[in-house]
C-alpha positions in Angstrom: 75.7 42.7 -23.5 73.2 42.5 -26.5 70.0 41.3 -25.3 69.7 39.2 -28.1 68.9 35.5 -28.8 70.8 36.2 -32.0 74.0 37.4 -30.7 74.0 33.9 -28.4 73.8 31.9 -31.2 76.5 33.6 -33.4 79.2 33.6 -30.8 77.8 29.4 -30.1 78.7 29.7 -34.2 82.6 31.3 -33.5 83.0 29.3 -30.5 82.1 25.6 -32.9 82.9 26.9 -36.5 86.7 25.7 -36.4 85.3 22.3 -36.0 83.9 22.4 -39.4 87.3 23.1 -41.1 90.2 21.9 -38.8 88.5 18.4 -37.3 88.7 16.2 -40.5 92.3 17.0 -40.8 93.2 16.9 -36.9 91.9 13.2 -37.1 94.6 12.7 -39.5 96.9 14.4 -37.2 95.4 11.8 -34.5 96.7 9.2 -36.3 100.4 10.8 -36.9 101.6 12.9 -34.4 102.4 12.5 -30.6 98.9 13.0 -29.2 99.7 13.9 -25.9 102.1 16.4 -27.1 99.5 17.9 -29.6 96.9 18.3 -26.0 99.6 19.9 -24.5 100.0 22.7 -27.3 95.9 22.8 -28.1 95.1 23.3 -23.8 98.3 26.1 -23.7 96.7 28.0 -26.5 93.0 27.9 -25.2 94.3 29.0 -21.6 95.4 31.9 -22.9 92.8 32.8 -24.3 90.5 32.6 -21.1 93.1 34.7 -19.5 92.7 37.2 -22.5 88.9 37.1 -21.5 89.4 37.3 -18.1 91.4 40.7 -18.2 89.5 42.7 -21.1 86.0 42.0 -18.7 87.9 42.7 -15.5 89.3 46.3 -17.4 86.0 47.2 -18.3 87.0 46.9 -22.3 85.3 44.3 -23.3 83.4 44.5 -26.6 81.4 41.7 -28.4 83.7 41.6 -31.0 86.5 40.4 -28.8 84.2 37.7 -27.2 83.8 36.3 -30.7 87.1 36.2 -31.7 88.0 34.6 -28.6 85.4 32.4 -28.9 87.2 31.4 -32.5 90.7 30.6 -31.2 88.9 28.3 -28.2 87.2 26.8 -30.4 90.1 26.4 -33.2 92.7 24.4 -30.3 89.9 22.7 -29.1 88.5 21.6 -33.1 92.0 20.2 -33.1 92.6 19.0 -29.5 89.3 16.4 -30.1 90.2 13.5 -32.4 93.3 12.8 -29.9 91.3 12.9 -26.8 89.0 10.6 -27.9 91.9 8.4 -29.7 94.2 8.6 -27.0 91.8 5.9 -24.8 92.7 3.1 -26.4 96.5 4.0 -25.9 95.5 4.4 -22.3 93.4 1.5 -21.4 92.8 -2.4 -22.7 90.4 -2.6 -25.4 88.2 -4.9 -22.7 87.9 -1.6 -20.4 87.2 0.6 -23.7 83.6 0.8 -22.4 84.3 1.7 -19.1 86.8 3.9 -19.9 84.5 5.9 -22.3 82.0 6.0 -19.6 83.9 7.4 -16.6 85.5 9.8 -19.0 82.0 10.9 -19.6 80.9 11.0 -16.1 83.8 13.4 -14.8 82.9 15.6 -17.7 79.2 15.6 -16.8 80.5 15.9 -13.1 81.6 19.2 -14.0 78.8 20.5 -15.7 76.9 19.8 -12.6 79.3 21.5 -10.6 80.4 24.4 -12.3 77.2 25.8 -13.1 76.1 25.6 -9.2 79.6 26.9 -8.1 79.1 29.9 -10.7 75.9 31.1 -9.5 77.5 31.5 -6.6 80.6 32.8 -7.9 79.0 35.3 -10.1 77.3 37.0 -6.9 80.7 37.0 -5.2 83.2 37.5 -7.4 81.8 38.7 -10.1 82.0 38.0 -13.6 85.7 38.7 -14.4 86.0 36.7 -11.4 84.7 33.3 -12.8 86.2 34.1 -16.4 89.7 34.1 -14.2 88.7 30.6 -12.4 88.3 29.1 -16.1 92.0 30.8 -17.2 93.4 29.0 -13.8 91.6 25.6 -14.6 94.1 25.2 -17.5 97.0 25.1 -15.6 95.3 21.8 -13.9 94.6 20.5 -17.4 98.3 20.8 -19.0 99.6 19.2 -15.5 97.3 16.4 -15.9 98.4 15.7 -19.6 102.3 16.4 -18.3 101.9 13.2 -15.7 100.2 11.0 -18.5 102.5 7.9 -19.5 101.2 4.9 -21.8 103.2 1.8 -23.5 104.8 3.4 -26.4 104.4 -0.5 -28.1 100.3 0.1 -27.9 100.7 2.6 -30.5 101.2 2.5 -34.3 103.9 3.8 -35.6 102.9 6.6 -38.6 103.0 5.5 -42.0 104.7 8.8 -43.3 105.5 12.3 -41.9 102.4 14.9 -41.5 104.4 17.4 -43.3 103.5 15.1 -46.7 100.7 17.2 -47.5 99.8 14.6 -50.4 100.1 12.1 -47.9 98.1 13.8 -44.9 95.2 14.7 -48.0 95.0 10.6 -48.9 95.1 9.8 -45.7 91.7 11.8 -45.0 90.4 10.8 -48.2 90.8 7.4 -47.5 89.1 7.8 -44.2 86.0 9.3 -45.5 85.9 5.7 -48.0 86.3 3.9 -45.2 83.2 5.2 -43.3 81.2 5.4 -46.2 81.7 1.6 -47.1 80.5 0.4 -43.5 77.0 1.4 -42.9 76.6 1.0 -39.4 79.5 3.1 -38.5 77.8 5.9 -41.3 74.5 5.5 -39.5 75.7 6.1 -35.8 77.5 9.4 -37.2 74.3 10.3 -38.7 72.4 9.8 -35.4 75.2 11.9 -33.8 75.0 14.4 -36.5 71.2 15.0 -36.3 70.5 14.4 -33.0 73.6 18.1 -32.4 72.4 19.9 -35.3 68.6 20.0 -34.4 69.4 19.0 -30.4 72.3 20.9 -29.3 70.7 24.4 -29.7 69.0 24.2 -26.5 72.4 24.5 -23.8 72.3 28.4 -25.8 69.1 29.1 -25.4 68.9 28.6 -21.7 69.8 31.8 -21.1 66.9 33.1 -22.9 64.4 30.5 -20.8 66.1 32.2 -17.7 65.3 35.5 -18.5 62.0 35.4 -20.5 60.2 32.4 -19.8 60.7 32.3 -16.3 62.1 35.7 -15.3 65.3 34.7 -13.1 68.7 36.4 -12.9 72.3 34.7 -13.4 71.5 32.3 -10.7 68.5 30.6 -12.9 70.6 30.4 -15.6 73.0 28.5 -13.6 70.0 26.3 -12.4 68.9 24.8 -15.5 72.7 24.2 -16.6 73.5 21.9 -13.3 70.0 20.2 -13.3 70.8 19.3 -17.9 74.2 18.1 -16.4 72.7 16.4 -13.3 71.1 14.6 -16.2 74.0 13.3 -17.8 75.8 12.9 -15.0 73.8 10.3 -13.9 73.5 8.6 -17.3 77.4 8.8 -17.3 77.3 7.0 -14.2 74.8 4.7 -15.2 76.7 3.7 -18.5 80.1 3.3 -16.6 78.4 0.7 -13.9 76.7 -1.2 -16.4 79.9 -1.5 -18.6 80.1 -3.3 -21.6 76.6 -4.3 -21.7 74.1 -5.6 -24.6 71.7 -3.9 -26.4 73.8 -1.2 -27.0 72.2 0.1 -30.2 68.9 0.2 -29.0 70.2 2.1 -26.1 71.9 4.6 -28.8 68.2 4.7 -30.1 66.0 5.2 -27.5 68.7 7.5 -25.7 68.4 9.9 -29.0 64.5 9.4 -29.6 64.4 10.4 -25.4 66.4 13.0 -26.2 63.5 14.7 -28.7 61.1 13.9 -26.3 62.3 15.7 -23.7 63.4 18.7 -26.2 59.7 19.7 -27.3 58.3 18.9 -23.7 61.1 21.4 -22.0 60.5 23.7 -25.5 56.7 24.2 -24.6 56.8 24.1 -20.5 56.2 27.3 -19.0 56.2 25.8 -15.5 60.0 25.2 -13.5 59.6 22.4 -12.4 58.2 20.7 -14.7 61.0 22.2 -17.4 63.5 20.9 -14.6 62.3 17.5 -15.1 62.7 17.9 -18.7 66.0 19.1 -19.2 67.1 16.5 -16.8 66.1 13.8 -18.7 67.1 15.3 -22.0 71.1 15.0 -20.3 70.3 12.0 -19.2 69.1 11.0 -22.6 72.1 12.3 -24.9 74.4 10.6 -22.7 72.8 7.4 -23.2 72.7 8.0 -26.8 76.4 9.8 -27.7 79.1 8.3 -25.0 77.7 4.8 -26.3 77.6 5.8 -30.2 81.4 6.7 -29.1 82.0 3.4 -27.8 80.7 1.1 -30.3 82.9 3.5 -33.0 85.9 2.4 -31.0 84.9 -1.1 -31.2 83.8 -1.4 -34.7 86.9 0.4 -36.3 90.6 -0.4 -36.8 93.5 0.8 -35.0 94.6 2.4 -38.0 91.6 4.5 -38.8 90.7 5.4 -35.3 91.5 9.2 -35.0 90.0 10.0 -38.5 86.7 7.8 -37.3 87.2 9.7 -34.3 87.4 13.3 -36.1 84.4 12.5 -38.2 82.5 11.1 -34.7 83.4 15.0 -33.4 82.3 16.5 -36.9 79.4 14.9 -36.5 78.3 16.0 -32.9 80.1 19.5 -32.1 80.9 20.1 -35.8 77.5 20.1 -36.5 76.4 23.0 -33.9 77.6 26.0 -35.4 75.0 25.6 -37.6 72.1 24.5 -35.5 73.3 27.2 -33.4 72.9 29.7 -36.5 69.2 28.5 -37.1 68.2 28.3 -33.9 69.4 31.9 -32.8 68.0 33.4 -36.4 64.7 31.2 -35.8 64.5 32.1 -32.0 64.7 35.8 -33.0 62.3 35.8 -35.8 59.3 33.1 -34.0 60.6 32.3 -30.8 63.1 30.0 -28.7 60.1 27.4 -27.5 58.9 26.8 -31.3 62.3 27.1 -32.6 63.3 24.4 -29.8 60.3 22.3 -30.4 60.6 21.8 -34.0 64.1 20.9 -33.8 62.8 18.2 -31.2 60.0 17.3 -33.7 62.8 16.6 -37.0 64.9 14.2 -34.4 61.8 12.1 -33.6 60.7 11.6 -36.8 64.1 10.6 -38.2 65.1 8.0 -34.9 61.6 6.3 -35.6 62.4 6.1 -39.2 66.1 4.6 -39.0 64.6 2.5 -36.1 61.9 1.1 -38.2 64.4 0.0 -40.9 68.2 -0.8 -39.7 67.8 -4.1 -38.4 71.4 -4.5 -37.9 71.8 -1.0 -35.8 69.4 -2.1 -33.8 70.8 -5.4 -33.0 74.3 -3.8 -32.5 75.9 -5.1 -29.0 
């Protein structure tokens, strides 16, 4: 609608803002509240408002300023929706499978990404766009049925230590979270990696569109290519992670994942050639996977039952939280000296501070 890198980046802003504010305080929510019950609420509201999307395109009434707002309230349910989906695994499965689990969670989610993008290009030439905007509204009905069939022992989880409408309460409880982070360094660094590795990373996924168009002059469709191929990538690093299981070496695999990650971000920033950009932005998915879904697991495995959704929250802080900024730079960078130095440099800062916490945490490194 605008024809401007800019304009990408803000509503990447709208759509991830929420997560600055609301995820600290839904981890404490994580911890208090029915969690299932809180998904069911959080995937209603963000349905809606893909329906919402859906008709204002398909009337023709559509305006930026509606996209962003929309963007917002998505973003809002799901800022709030995150610290229980990531806490409710462990309610869900043994804390033996907690590797696993995390793993084939990630590879149906990277499943998708691989097959949405190639079914939209398709879509997009059929139905059009209101069409696929209407597919997304339709998708949540399969999400609230899923969480409607999910049962787990009532015993596995802790019962809350006061009601979330103690404000007090609810405000010690988050404080006491951040103290409890900040006194273990290992947990601190992996949410630093995570945080870093989004904020200077993460820009890319809304550039693409830009690559598509200006780099190497393709319609919808070519947008849709480089999506699928970046979550080809991860899918098969999802896969990878869930068949190898609750393997050693996992920091190093955090490390090298994240450092790949940068890697392949200033390569695919500077290529001019498809193919070769392909290859790239496949092994950057295949790289953040490696890095994130196992920074995820050892989180779960290092923290207490009772801290989990506010370790969880900050974990989601530190990954999505982090890209409505990165996605501000990027877009204002991108429009003032370009999306492949803007992309590059951002690829450049992750390097540089991987081989410098690599170089000196003995213990990350050694994590298992």
């Amino acid at each position: 609608l605008t024809n401007s890198p800019f304009w990408l980046g803000l509503d990447g802003f709208m759509a991830t803002a929420p997560g600055l504010v609301l995820t600290l305080l839904a981890g404490v929510f994580a911890d208090l509240v029915d969690r299932r019950r809180l998904l069911l609420f959080t995937q209603i509201g963000a349905g809606l408002s893909a329906l919402t999307l859906a008709v204002l395109v398909m009337t023709g009434v559509v305006h930026v300023w509606m996209i962003l707002v929309l963007s917002f309230i998505t973003g809002c349910c799901f800022a709030i929706a995150g610290p229980s989906y990531q806490a409710i695994t462990i309610d869900l499965v043994e804390r033996e499978d907690l590797a696993n689990a995390i793993a084939l969670n990630s590879t149906q989610f990277q499943f998708s990404r691989v097959v949405g993008p190639v079914l939209a290009g398709v879509a997009l030439k059929v139905f059009g766009v209101a069409g696929c905007f209407f597919a997304n509204a339709i998708s949540f009905i399969a999400v609230i049925i899923s969480l409607m069939m999910v049962r787990f022992d009532e015993k596995k989880t802790l019962a809350p230590a006061h009601s979330v409408r103690d404000k007090r309460a609810v405000w010690q409880d988050l404080i006491e979270g951040l103290r409890y982070v900040r006194r273990r360094r290992r947990v601190f660094m992996l949410l630093m990696i995570s945080g870093m590795t989004s904020l200077f990373g993460a820009p890319y996924l809304s550039m693409i569109p830009v690559y598509a168009r200006d780099i190497f002059h393709m319609d919808e469709s070519g947008n849709s290519l480089l999506m699928g191929v970046s979550g080809a990538g991860a899918f098969i690093g999802a896969l990878m992670l869930a068949y190898l299981g609750n393997f050693k070496y996992k920091g190093w695999s955090v490390l090298s994942g994240a450092f790949g990650f940068a890697q392949g971000g200033i390569g695919f920033a500077l290529s001019t050639d498809l193919i070769v950009s392909l290859a790239f932005i496949f092994g950057m998915g295949f790289a953040i996977v490696s890095c994130v879904a196992v920074v995820n697991t050892l989180l779960q495995q290092l923290v207490t039952d009772e801290m989990r959704g506010r370790v969880m929250s900050m974990f989601i802080l530190s990954f999505i939280g982090t890209m409505p900024i990165g996605n501000l730079i990027a877009g204002a960078s991108a429009e003032r000296f370009g999306a492949p130095r803007t992309l590059a440099a951002g690829g450049l800062i992750i390097a540089i501070f991987i081989a410098v916490v690599t170089l000196k945490d003995r213990r990350l490194r050694e994590l298992h």
